[in-house]
PASEBA-1860 file (N, C-alpha, C; in nm, 3 decimals):
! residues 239
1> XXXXXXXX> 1.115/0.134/-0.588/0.971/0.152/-0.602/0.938/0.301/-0.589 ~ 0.858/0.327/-0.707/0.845/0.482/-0.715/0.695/0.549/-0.581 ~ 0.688/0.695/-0.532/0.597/0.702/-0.416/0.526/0.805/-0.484 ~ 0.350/0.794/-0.526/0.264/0.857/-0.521/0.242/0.921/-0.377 ~ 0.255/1.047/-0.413/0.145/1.117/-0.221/0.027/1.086/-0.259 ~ -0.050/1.159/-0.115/-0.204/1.158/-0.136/-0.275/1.262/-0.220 ~ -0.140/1.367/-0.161/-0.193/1.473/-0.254/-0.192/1.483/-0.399 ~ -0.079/1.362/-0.430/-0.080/1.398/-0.585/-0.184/1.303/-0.647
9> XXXXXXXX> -0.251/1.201/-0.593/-0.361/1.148/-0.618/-0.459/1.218/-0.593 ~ -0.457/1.359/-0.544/-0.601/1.407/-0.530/-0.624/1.516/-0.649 ~ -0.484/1.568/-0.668/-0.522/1.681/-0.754/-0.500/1.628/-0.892 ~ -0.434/1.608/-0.940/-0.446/1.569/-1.085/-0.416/1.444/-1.136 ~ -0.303/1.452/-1.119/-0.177/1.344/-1.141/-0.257/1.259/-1.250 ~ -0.364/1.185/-1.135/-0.410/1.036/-1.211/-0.537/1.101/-1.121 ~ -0.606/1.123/-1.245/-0.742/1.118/-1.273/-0.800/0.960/-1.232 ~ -0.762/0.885/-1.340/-0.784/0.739/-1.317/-0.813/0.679/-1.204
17> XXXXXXXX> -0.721/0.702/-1.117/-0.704/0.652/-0.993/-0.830/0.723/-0.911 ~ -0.844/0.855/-0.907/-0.935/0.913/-0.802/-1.061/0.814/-0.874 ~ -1.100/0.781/-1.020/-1.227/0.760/-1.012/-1.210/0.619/-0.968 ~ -1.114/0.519/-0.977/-1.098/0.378/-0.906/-1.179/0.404/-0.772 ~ -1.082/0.481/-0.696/-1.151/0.518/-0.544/-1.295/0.518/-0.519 ~ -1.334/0.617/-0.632/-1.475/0.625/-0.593/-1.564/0.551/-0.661 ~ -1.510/0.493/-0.757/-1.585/0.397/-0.830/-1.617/0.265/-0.728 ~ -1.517/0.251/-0.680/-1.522/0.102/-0.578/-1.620/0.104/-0.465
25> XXXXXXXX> -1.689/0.219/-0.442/-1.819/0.236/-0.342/-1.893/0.158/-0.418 ~ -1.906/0.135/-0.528/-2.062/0.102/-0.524/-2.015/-0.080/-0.516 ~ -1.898/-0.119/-0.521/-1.879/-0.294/-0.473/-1.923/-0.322/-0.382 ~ -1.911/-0.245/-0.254/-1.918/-0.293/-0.149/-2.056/-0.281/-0.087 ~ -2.168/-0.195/-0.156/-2.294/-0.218/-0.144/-2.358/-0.312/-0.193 ~ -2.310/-0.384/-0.307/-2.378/-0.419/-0.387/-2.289/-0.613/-0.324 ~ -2.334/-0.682/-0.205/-2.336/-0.778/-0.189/-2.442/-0.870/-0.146 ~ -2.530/-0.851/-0.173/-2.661/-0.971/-0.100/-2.809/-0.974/-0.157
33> XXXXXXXX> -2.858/-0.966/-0.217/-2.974/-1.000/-0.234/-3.067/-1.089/-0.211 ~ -3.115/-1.116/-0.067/-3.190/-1.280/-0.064/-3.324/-1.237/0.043 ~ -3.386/-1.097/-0.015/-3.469/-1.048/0.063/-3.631/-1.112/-0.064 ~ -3.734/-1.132/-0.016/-3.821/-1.134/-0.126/-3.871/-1.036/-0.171 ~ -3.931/-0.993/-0.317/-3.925/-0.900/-0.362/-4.093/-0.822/-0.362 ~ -4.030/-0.686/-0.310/-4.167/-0.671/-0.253/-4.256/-0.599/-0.434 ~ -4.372/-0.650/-0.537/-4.421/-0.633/-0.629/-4.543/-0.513/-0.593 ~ -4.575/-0.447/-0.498/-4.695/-0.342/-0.501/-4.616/-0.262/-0.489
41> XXXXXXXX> -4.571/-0.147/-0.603/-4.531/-0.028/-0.625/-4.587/0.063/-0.530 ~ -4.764/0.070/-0.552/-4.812/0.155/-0.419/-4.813/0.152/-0.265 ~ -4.758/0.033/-0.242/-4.745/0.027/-0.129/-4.589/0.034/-0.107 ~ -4.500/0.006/-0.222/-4.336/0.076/-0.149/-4.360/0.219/-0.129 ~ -4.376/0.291/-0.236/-4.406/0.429/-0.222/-4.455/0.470/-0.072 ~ -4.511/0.392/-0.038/-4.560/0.460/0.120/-4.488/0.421/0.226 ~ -4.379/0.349/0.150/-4.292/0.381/0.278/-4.189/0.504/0.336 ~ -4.185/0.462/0.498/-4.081/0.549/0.532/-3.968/0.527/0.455
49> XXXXXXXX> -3.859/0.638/0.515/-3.723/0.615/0.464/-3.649/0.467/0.547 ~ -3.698/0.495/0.728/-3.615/0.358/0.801/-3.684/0.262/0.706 ~ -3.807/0.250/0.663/-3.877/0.094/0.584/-3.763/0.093/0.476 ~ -3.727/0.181/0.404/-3.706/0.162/0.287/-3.526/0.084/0.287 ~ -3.478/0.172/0.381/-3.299/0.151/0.465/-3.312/-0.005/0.455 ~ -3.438/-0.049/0.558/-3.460/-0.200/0.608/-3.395/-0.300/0.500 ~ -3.534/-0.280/0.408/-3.548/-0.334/0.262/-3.393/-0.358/0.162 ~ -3.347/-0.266/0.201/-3.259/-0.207/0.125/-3.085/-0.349/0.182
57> XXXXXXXX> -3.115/-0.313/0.323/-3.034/-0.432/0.385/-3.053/-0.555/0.358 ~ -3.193/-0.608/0.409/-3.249/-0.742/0.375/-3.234/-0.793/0.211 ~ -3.192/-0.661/0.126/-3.172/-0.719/-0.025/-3.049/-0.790/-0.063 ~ -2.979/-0.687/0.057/-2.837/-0.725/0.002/-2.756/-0.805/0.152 ~ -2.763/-0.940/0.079/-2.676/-1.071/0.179/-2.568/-1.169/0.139 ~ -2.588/-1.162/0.032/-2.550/-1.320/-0.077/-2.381/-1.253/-0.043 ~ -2.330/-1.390/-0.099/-2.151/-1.392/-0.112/-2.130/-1.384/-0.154 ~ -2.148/-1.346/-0.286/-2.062/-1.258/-0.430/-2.148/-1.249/-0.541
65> XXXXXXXX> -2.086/-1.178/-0.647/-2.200/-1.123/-0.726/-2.076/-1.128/-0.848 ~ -2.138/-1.113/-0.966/-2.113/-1.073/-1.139/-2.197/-0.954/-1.163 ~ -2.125/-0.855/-1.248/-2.223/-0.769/-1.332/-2.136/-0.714/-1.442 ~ -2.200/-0.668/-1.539/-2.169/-0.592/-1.650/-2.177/-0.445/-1.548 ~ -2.059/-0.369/-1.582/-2.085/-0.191/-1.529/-2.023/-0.131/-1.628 ~ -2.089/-0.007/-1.627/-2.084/0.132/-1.740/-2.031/0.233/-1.644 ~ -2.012/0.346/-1.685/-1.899/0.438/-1.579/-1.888/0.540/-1.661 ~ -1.943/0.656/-1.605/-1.956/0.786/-1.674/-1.876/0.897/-1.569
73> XXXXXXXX> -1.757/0.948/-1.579/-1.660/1.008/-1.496/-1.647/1.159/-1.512 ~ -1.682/1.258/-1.443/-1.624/1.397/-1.536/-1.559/1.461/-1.425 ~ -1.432/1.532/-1.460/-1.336/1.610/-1.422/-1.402/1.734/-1.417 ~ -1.470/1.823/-1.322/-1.495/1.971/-1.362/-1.435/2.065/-1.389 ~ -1.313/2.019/-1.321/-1.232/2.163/-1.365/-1.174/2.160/-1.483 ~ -1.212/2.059/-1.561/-1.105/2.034/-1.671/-1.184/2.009/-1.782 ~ -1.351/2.022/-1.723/-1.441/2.030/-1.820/-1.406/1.879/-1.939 ~ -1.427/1.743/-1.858/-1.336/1.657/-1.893/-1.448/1.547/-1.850
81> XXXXXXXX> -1.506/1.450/-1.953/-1.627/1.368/-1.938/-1.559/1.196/-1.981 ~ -1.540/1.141/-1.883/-1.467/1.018/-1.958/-1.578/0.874/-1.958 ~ -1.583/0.836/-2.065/-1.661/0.682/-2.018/-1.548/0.543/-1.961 ~ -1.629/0.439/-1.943/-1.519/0.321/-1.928/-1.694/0.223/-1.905 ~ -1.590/0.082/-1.934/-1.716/-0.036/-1.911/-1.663/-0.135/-1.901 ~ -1.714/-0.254/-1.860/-1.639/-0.372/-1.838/-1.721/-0.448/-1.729 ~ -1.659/-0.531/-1.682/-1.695/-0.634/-1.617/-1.656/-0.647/-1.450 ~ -1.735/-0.679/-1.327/-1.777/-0.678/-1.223/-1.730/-0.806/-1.130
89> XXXXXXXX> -1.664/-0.853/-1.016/-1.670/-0.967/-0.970/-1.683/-0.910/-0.773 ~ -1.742/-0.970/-0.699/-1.706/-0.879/-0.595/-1.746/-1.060/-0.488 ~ -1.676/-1.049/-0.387/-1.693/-1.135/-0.280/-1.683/-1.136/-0.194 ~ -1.717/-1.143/-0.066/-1.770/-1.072/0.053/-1.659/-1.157/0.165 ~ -1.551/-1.141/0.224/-1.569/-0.950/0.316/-1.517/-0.897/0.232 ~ -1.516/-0.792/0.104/-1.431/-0.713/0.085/-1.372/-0.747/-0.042 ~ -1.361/-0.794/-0.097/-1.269/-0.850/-0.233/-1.369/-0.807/-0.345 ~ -1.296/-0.748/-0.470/-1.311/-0.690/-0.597/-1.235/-0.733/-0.692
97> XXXXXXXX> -1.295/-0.729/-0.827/-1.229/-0.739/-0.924/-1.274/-0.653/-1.034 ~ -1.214/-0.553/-1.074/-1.311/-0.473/-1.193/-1.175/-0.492/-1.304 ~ -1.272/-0.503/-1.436/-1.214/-0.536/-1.581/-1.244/-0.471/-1.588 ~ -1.188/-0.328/-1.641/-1.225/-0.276/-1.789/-1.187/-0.262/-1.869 ~ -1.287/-0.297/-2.011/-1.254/-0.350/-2.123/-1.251/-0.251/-2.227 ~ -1.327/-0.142/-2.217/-1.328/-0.011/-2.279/-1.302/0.082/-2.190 ~ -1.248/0.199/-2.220/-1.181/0.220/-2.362/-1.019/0.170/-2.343 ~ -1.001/0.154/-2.283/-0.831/0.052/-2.186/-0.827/-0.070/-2.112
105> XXXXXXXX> -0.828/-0.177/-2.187/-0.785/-0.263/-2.035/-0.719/-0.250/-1.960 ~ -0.775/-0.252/-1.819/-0.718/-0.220/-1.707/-0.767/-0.332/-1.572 ~ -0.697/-0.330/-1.515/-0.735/-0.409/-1.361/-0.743/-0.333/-1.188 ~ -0.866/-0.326/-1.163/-0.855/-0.322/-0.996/-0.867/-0.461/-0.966 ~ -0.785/-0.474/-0.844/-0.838/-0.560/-0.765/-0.751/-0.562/-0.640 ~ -0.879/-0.637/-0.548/-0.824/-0.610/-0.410/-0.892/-0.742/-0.318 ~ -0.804/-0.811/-0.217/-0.838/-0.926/-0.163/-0.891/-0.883/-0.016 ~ -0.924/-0.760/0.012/-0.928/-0.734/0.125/-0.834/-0.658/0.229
113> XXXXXXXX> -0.732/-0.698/0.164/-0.627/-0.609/0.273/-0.511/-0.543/0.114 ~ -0.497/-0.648/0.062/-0.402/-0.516/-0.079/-0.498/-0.527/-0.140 ~ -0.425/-0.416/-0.255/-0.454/-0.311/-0.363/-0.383/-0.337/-0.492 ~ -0.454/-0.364/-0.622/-0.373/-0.400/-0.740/-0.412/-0.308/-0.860 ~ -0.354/-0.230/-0.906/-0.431/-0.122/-1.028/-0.291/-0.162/-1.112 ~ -0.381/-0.242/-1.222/-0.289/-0.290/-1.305/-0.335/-0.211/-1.506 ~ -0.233/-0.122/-1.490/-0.261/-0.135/-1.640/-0.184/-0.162/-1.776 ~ -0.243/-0.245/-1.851/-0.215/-0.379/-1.949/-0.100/-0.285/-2.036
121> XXXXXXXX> -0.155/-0.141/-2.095/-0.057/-0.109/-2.194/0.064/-0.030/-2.196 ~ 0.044/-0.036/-2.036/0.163/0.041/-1.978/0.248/-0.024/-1.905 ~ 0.193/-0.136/-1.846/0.277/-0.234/-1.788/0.346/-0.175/-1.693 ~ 0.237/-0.131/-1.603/0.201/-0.019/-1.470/0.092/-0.066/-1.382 ~ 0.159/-0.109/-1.284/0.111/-0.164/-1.124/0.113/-0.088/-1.035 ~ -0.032/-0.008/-0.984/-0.043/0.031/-0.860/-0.029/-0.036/-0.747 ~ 0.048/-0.018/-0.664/0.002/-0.146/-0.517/-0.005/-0.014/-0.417 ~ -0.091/-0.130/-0.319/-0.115/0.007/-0.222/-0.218/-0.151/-0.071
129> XXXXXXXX> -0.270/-0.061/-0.021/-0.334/-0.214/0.112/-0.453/-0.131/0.094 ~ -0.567/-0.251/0.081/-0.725/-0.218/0.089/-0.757/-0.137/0.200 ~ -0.719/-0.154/0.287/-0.770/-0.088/0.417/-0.753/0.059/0.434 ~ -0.615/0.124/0.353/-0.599/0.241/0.377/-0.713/0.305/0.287 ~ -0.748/0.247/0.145/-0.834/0.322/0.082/-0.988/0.291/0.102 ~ -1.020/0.159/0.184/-1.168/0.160/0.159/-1.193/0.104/0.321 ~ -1.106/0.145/0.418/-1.122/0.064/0.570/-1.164/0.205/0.601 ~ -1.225/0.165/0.775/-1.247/0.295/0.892/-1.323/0.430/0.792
137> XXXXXXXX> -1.382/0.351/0.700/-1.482/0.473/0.665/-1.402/0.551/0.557 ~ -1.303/0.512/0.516/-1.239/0.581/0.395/-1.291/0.539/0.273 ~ -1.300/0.564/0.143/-1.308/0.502/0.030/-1.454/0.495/0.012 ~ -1.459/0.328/-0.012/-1.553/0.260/-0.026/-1.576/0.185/0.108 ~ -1.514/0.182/0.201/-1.510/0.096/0.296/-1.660/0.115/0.401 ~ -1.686/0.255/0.438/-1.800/0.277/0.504/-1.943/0.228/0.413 ~ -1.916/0.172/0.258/-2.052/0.142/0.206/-2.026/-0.059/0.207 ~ -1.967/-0.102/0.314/-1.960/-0.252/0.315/-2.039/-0.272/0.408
145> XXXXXXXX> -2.118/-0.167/0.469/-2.270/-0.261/0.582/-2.357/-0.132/0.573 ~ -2.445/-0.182/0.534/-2.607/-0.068/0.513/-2.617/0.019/0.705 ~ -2.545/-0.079/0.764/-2.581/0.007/0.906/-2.433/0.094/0.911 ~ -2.368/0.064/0.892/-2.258/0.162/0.828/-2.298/0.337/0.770 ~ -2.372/0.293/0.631/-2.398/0.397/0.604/-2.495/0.502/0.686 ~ -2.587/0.435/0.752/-2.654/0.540/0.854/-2.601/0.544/0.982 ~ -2.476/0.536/1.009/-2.380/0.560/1.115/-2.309/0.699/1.084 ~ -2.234/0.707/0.930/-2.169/0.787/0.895/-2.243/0.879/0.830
153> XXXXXXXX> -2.349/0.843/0.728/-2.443/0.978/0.678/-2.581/0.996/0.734 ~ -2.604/1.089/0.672/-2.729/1.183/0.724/-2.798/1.138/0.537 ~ -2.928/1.082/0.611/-3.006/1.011/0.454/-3.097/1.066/0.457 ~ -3.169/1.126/0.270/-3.288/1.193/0.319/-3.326/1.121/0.193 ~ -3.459/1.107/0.208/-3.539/1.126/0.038/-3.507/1.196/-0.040 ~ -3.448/1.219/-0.172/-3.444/1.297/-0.277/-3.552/1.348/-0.359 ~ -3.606/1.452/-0.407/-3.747/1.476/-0.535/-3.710/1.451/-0.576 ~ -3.636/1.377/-0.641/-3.619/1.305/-0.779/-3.658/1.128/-0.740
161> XXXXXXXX> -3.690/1.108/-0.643/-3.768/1.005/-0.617/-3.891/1.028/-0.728 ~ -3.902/0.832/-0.833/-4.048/0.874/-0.908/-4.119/0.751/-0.836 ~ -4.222/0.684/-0.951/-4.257/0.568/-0.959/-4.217/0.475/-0.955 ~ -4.074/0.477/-0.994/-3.945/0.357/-1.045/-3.853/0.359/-0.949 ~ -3.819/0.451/-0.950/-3.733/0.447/-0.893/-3.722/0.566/-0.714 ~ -3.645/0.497/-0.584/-3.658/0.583/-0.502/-3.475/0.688/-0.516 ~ -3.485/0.815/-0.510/-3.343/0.831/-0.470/-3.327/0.904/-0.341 ~ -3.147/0.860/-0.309/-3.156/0.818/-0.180/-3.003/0.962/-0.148
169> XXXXXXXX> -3.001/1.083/-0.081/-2.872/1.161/-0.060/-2.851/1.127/0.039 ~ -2.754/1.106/0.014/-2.617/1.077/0.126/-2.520/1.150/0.137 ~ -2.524/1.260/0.271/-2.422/1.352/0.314/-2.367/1.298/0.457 ~ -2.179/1.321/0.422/-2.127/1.249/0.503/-2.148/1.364/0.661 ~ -2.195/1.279/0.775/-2.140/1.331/0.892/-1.995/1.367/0.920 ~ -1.907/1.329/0.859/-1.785/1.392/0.909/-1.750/1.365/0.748 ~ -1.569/1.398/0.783/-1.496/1.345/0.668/-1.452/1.225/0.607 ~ -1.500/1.188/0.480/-1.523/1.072/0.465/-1.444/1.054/0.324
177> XXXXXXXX> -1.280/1.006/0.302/-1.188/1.059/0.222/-1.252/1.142/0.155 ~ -1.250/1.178/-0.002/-1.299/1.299/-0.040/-1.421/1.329/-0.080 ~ -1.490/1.233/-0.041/-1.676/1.196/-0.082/-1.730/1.299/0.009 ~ -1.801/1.381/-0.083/-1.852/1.472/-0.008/-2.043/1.462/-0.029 ~ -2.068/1.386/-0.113/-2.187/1.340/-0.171/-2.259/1.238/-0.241 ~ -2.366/1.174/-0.204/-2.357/1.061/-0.251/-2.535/1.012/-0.317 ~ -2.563/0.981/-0.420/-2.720/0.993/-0.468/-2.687/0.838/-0.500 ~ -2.815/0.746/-0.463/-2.833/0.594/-0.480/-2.942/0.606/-0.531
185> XXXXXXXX> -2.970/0.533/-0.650/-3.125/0.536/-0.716/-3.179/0.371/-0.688 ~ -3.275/0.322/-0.635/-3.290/0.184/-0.585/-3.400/0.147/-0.662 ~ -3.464/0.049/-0.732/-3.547/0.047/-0.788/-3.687/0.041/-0.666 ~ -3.788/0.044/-0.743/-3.952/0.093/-0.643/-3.918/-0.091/-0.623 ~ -3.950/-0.149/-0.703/-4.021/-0.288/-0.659/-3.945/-0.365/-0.588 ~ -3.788/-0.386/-0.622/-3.697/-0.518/-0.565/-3.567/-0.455/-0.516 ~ -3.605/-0.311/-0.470/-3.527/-0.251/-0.406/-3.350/-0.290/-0.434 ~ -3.331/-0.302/-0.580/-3.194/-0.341/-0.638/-3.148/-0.182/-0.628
193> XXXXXXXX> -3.024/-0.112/-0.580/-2.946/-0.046/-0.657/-2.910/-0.038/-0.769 ~ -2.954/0.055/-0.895/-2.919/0.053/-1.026/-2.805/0.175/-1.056 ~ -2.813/0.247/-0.983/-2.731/0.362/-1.028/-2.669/0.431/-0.877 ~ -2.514/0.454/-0.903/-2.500/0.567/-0.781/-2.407/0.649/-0.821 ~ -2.417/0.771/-0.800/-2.369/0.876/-0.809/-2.301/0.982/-0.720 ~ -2.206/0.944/-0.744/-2.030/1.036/-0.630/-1.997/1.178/-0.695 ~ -2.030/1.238/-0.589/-1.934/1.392/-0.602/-1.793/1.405/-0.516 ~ -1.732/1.414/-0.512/-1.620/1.446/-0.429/-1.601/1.599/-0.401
201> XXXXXXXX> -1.493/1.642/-0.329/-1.485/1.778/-0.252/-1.443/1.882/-0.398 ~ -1.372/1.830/-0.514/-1.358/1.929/-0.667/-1.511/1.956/-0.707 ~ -1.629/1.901/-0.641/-1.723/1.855/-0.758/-1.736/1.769/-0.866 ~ -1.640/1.689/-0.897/-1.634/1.603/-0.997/-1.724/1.461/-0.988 ~ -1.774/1.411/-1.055/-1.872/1.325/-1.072/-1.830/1.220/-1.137 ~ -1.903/1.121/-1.077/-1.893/0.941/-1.113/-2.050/0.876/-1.125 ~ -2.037/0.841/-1.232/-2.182/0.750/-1.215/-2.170/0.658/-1.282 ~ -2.216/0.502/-1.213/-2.245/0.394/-1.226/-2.357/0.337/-1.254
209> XXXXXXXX> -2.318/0.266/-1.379/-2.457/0.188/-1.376/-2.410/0.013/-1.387 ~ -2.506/-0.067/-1.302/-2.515/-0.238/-1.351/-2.581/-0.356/-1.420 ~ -2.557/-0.376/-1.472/-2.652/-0.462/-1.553/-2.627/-0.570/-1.583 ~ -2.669/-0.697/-1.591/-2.689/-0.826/-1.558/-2.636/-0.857/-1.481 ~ -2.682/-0.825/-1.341/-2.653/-0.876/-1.205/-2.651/-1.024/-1.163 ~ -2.539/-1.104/-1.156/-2.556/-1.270/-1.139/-2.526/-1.319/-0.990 ~ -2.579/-1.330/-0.871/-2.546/-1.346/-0.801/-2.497/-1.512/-0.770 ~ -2.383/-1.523/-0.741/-2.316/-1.677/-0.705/-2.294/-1.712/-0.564
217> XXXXXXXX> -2.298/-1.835/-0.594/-2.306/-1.920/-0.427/-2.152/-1.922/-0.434 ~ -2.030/-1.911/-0.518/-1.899/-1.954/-0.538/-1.844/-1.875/-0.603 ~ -1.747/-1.792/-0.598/-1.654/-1.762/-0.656/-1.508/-1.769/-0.617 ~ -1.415/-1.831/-0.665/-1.291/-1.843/-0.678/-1.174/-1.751/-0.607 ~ -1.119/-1.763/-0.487/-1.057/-1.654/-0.416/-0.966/-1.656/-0.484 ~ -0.891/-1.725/-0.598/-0.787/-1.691/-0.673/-0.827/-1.554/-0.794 ~ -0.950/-1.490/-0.821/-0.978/-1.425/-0.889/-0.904/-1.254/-0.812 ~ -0.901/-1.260/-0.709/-0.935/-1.165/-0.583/-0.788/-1.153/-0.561
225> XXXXXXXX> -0.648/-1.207/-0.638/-0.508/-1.233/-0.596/-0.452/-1.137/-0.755 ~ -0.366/-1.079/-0.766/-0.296/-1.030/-0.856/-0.133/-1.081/-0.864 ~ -0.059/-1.154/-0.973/0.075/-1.134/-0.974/0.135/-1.098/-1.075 ~ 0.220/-1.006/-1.014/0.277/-0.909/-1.091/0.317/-0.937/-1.203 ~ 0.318/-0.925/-1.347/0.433/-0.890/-1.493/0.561/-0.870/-1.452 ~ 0.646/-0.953/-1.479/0.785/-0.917/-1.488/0.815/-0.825/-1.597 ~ 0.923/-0.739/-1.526/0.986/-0.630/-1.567/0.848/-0.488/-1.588 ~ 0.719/-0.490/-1.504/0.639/-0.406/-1.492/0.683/-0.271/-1.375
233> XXXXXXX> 0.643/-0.138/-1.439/0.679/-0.022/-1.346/0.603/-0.068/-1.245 ~ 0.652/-0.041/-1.087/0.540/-0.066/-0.977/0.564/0.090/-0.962 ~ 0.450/0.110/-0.844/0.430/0.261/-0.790/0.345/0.218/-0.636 ~ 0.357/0.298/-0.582/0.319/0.281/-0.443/0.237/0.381/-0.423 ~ 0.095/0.353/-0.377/-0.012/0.400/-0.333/-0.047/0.449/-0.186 ~ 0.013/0.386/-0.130/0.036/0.420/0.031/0.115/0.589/0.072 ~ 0.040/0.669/0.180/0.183/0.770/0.169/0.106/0.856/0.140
END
């Protein structure tokens, strides 16, 4: 079994991979919705930021979710803009499944404790354990409880808050793997997350968007399990 470092996942190697990492923040926010939806625009607007945090928790409860996601990635130093899109499965504590279907099929997925980055035309398996990349505040792991995030960041209102939409910066109190920045755009009325946006310590940028959000009472823990292709390269993520 071949050994990725950390370092060579940070600096170039696999692009891919760093945006997996940071792409997978926005799963772990995006579990619950069973708050009612508040419809007077003028009266969200007047809220505080703790009102808005509140709201923001009380939205998100439910046990798993579907969505269509879009994924706009750029490398700065390499002056390097990549798209990707595909399909969403996420189930609470912790389990993911991202398809993407453009411009590569490819597979994340993770049951909570491993790690599966599978890709179809290479017949190339990342393995690695959930916890090292998205546990104790690494990864995505510090965005799996809304009281989480105001444990670890410092949240302010953004001006780019409009009518529609509130946005939300998120700078980490300490070191938080390489997320050094974090913008959430929530909608004014039903306080959904539509968009979030990752800088890491290069400057390089990730932005997400979701669309047709399906939230389910059931999803299938066999979705959340990966087994391997025979005769597939593995690589090790750990290290």
């Amino acid at each position: 079994m071949k050994h990725l470092s950390n370092r060579f996942l940070q600096t170039v190697s696999n692009a891919f991979v760093k945006t997996i990492i940071l792409t997978s923040c926005l799963a772990f926010i995006l579990l619950n919705p069973q708050a009612a939806e508040c419809k007077d625009a003028s009266y969200a607007l007047n809220l505080s930021l703790d009102e808005i945090m509140d709201r923001i928790e009380n939205r998100y409860a439910a046990k798993g979710f579907s969505a269509n996601f879009s994924q706009e990635s750029t490398i700065k130093a390499m002056d390097i803009t990549d798209t990707a899109s595909g399909n969403l499965f996420v189930k609470a504590p912790g389990m993911m499944r991202w398809e993407y279907e453009k411009p590569d099929q490819q597979l994340i997925i993770t049951d909570g404790k491993r790690l599966w980055v599978y890709r179809q035309d290479d017949n190339q398996v990342m393995v690695g354990t959930s916890p090292y990349f998205f546990g104790n505040g690494k990864g995505g792991g510090f965005l799996s409880d809304m009281k989480i995030i105001r444990e670890k960041f410092n949240i302010s209102l953004d001006d780019k808050t409009s009518d529609k939409y509130y946005v939300l910066r998120l700078i980490p109190k300490g070191k938080v793997f390489d997320i050094s920045l974090i913008y959430l755009s929530i909608s004014i009325n039903i306080f959904d997350i539509v968009q979030i946006t990752t800088y890491n310590l290069y400057n390089d940028e990730t932005k997400i968007y979701l669309e047709n959000i399906e939230f389910k009472k059931h999803i299938d823990d066999s979705m959340f399990y990966f087994e391997i292709p025979e005769g597939a390269d593995i690589l090790q993520l750990d290290g």
